[in-house]
Steps between C-alpha positions, in 0.01 A plus 500: 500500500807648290577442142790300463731387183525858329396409184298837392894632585631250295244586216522880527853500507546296176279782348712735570794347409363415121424919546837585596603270240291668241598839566837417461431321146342816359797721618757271362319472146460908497866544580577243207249641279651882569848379469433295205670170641443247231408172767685232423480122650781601775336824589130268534654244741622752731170693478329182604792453801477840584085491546515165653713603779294835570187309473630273780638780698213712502281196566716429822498848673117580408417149670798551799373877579095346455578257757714714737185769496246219564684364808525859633129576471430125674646605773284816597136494577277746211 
């Protein structure tokens, strides 16, 4: 009997969008930090935009390439 539903994709691939996510805080507060950009309510909101979307993003293709490689391996016989 299979596994069916892909929710360990689901879960894994929301971890490693909040990583991706993450990573790409830190860089963007140590670029503002070393450029000594004063962050102002304008610069915040498009932080948050900018994070949101690559959160999303990443989220999408980790689960999309998680489920492509688990339909591959179905397929063959170990």
């Amino acid at each position: 009997m299979g596994r069916r539903g892909g929710e360990l994709e689901a879960f894994a691939a929301f971890l490693g969008g909040l990583l991706v996510t993450g990573v790409l805080a830190l860089a963007m507060v140590g670029v503002g930090v070393l450029a000594g950009i004063d962050p102002g309510p304008r610069l915040t909101k498009a932080a948050a935009a900018v994070l949101t979307a690559a959160w999303v993003v990443a989220t999408l293709a980790i689960y999309l390439r998680l489920i492509a490689r688990g339909r591959t391996r179905s397929g063959t016989r170990s």
